[in-house]
N, C-alpha and C positions, 0 to 999 in steps of 0.2 A: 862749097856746099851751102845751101840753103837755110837760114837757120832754124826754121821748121826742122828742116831734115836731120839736124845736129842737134836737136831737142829728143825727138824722137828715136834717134840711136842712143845716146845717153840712156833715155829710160828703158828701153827693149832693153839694152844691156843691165841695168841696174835690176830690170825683172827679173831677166834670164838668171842670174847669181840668187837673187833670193827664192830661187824657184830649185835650185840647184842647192842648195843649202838646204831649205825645207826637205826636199827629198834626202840628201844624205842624211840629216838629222832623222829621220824617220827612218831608217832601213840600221842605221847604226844603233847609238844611244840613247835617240828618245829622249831630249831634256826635256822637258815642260817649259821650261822658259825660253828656252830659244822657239818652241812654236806661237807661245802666247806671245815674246816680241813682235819675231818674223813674219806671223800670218796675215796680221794687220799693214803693215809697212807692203808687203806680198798685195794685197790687194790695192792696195792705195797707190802702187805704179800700175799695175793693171788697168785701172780705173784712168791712173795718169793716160797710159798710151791710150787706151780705145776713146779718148774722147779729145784728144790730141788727133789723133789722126780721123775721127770724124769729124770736124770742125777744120780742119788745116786746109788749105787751097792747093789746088793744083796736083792734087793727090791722084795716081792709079785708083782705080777702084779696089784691084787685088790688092793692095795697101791696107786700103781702112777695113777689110772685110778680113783680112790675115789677122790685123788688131784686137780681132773681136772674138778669137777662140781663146777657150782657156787653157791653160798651162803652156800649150807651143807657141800661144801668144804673142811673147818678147820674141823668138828667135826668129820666128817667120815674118813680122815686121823689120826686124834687123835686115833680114836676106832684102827682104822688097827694098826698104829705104836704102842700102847701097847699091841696087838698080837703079833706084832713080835717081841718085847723086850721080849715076854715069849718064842719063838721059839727057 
């Protein structure tokens, strides 16, 4: 695998969890602190993938354009970059 490609599954996955988390903390308990950690750390992979995968070479265009929605973000980058790792 590429290590573009291994960067950018790292961070989808590490979105997808803090996005997953956000949401359970919200439907359950509501801490205050885990949003005002989490929401920050939440964008700042966001931000990681969509400018990782806009910048990275060799990239599907479905790739960097999946990179760029909010919240399914991570996971439909995920899906796209283990396509390409079989490409």
């Amino acid at each position: 695998m590429r290590p573009v490609l291994r960067v950018l599954e790292v961070l989808s996955v590490l979105e997808l969890l803090s996005i997953v988390v956000l949401s359970i903390n919200l439907a359950t308990v509501h801490i205050d602190g885990v949003a005002s950690v989490l929401g920050p750390v939440h964008g700042a992979l966001f931000l990681a993938v969509a400018v990782t995968a806009l910048f990275a070479r060799d990239l599907m265009l479905r790739t960097r354009l999946m990179a760029l929605i909010p919240v399914a973000g991570g996971a439909l980058t995920l899906v796209n970059v283990r396509k390409e790792a079989r490409r």
